[in-house]
C-alpha positions in Angstrom: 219.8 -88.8 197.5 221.7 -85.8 198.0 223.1 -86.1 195.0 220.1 -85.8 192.8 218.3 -83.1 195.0 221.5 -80.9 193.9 221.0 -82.5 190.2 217.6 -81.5 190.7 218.5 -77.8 191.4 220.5 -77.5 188.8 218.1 -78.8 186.4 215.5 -76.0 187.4 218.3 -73.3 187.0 219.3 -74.2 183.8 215.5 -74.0 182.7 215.3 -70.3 183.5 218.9 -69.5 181.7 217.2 -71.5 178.7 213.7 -68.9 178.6 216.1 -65.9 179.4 217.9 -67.3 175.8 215.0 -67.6 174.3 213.4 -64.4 174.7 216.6 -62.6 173.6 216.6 -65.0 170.9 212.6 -64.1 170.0 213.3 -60.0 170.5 216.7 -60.2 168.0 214.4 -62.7 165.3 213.4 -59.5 164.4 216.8 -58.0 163.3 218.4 -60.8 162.4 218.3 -64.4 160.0 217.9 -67.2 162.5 221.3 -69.0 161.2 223.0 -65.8 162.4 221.8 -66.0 166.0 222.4 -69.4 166.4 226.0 -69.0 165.2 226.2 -66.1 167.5 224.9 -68.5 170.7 227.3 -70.9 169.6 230.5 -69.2 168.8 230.3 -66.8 172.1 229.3 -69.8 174.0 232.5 -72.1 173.0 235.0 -68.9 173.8 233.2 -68.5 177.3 233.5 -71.9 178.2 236.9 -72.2 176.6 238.3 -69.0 178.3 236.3 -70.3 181.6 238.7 -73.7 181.9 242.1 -72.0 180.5 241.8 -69.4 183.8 240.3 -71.7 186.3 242.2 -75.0 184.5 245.2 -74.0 182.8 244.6 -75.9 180.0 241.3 -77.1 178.4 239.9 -80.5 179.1 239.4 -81.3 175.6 240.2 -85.0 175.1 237.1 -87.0 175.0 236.8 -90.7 175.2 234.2 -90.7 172.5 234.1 -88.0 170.1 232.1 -89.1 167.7 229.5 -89.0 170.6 230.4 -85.9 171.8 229.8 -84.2 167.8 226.8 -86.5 167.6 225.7 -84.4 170.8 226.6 -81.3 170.0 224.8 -81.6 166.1 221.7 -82.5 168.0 222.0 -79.5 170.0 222.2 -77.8 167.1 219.7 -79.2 165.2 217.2 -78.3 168.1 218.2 -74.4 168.9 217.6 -74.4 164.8 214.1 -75.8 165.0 213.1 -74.0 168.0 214.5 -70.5 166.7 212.9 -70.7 163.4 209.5 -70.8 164.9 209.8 -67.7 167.5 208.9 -65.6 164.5 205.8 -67.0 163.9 204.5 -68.5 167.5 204.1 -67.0 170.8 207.1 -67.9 173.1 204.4 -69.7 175.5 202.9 -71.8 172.9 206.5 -72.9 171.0 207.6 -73.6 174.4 204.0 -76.2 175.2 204.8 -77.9 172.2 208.4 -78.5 172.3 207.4 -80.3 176.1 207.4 -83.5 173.9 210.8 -83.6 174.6 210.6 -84.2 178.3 208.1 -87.2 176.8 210.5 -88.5 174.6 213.5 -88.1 177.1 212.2 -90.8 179.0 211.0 -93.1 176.4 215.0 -93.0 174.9 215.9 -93.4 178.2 213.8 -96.5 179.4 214.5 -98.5 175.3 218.4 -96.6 174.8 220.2 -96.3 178.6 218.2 -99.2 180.0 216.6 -97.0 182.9 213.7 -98.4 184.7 210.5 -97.1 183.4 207.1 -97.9 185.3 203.5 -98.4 184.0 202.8 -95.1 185.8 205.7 -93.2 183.9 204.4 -95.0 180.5 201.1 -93.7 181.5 202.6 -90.4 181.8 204.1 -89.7 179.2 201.3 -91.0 177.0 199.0 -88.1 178.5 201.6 -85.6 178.3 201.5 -86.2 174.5 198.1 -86.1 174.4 198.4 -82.7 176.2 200.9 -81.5 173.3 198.3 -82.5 170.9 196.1 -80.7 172.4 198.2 -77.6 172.8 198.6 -77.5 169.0 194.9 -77.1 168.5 194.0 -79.7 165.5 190.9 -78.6 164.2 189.7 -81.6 164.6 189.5 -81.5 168.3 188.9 -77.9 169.0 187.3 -76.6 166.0 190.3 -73.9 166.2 191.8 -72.5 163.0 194.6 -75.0 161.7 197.6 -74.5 164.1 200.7 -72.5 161.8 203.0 -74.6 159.9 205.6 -73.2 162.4 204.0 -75.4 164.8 206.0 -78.4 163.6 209.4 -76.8 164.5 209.3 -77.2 168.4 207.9 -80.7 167.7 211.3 -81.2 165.7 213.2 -79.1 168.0 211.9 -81.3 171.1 212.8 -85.0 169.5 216.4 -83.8 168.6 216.7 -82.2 172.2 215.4 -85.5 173.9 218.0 -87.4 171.8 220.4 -84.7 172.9 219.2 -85.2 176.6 219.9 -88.8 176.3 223.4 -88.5 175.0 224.4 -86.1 177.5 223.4 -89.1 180.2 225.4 -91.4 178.4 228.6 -89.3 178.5 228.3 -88.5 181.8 229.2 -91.9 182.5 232.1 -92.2 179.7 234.0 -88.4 179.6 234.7 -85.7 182.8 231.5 -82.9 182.7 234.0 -80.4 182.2 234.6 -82.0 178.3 231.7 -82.8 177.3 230.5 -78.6 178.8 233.6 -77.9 176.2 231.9 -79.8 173.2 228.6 -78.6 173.8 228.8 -75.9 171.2 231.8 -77.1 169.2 229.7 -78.7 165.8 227.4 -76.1 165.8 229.9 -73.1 165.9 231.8 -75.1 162.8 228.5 -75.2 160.8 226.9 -72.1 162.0 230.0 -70.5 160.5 229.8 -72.0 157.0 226.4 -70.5 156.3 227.2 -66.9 157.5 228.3 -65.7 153.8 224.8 -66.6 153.1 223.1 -64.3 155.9 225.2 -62.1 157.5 224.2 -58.2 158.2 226.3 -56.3 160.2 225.3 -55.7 163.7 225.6 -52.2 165.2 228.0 -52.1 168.2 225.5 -52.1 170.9 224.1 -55.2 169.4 227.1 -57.5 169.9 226.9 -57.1 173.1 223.4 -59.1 173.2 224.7 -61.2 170.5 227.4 -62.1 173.0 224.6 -62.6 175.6 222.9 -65.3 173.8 226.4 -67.1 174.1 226.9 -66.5 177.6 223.0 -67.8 178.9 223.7 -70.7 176.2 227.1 -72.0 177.8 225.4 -71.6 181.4 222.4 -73.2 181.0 223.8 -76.5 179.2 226.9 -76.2 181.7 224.0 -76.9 184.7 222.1 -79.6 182.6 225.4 -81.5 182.1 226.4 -80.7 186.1 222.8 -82.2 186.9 222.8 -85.1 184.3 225.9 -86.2 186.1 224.0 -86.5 189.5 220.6 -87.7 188.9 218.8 -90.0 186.2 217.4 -88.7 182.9 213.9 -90.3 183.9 214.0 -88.3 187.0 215.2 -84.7 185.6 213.1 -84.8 182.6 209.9 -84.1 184.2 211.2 -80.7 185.4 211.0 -78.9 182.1 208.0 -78.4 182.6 208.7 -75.9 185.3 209.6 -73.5 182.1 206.3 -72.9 180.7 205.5 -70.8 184.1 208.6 -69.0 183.1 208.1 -68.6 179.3 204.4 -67.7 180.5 205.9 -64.8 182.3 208.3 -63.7 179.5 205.7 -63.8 177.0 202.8 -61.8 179.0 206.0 -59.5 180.2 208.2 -58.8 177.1 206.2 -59.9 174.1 202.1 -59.0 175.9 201.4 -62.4 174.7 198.2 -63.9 176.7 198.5 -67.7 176.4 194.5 -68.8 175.1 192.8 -71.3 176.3 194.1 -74.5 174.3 197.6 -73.5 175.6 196.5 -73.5 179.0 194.9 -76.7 178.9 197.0 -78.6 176.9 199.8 -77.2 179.2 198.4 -78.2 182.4 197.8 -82.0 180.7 201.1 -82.3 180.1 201.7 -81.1 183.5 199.6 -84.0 185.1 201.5 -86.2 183.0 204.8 -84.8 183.7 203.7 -85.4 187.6 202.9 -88.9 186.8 206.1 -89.6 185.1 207.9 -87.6 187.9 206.6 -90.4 190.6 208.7 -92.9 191.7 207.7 -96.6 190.8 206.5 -98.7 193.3 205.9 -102.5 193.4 
């Protein structure tokens, strides 16, 4: 039990590195083609982790046991920062963050059909009201009689299925590789492809800029450095549920930095997937 109240900790940690990336990430959208700041978050955050284990290590824990899972992860990865990025333009920070809760959702599906972890009726109830809560958070004019949501909208909804995927890998390699290697691969794929497209959209940053493009690297390596720390120590079904404790912070970041007052569909759909996070956050009992 100790051991997940610690996984637990971390979890929540690496939730409020994640909004602090994210907000940079929103702010520099403005300046800069999404493809650039990704390869930025990625590049720093390999030679940060890199440097990291050749000081404390002496060498770098590179060998993995499965690589082809490892690049599978860190593709997903990747493939979610993309999504997620590409919409910050054109959402609030608050409402890309409700929508992209699916992943929590999902997490624990993949985990009950993919790792085999025991998944209640009350989790299953869960997450099916926490979707319903994302539905509602992307206002369908259908059901709120809202204009139709932005077609940005379906980015964190892309973004959240390749992070839950992502989640579940990073389980499953907790049990195979050391945390320290698969921490190392994290950002490897994406720095390699990140790279290739930079002919394509580069523009010359002044020099007080790459300091925060080297910021986005250094919040990106620690908050996936505590999710894999607390995926090694407590159960995806378990953590999962704690994302949700980063729409208060996104809230915060969005009425703070970007004066971005959630509306009302945000609010409720948030606090629906909320009571379904708690539900899915219950232990089962016979």
């Amino acid at each position: 039990m100790t051991g997940w109240l610690a996984g637990l900790a971390l979890q929540v940690a690496a939730l409020a590195v994640f909004v602090c990336m994210d907000t940079l990430l929103k702010l520099l959208t403005a300046h800069y083609a999404v493809p650039q700041l990704m390869w930025a978050r990625f590049l720093f955050s390999l030679i940060a982790v890199a440097l990291l284990f050749r000081l404390t290590m002496g060498r770098l824990p590179w060998r993995s046991r499965a690589p082809w899972l490892q690049a599978w992860r860190s593709m997903m990865l990747a493939c979610a920062n993309l999504m997620f990025s590409s919409a910050l333009p054109h959402l609030p920070l608050t409402d890309a963050t409700a929508i992209g809760f699916a992943s929590p959702l999902l997490t624990v599906a993949l985990a009950a059909v993919w790792l085999g972890e025991r998944v209640g009726w009350r989790r299953w109830l869960g997450v099916g009201i926490g979707l319903a809560g994302v539905l509602l958070a992307l206002r369908p004019p259908f059901l709120t009689g809202a204009e139709p949501p932005h077609w940005a909208a379906i980015l964190p909804l892309g973004s959240a299925s390749a992070f839950a995927v992502y989640q579940i890998l990073t389980r499953r390699l907790a049990a195979i590789d050391d945390p320290r290697t698969t921490i190392l691969h994290t950002g490897f794929a994406g720095a390699v492809v990140t790279s290739l497209v930079q002919p394509l959209v580069w523009t010359w940053p002044p020099l007080g800029d790459w300091g925060l493009l080297v910021m986005l690297g250094l919040l990106g390596a620690l908050g996936h450095g505590l999710l894999v720390l607390a995926y090694a120590r407590a159960p995806v079904s378990l953590l999962a549920p704690l994302s949700y404790t980063q729409l208060v912070w996104a809230t915060l970041s969005g009425v703070l930095v970007f004066g971005d007052w959630p509306d009302r569909w945000t609010l409720m759909g948030a606090a629906i997937i909320a009571a379904g996070g708690i539900l899915v956050a219950l232990p089962d009992r016979r």
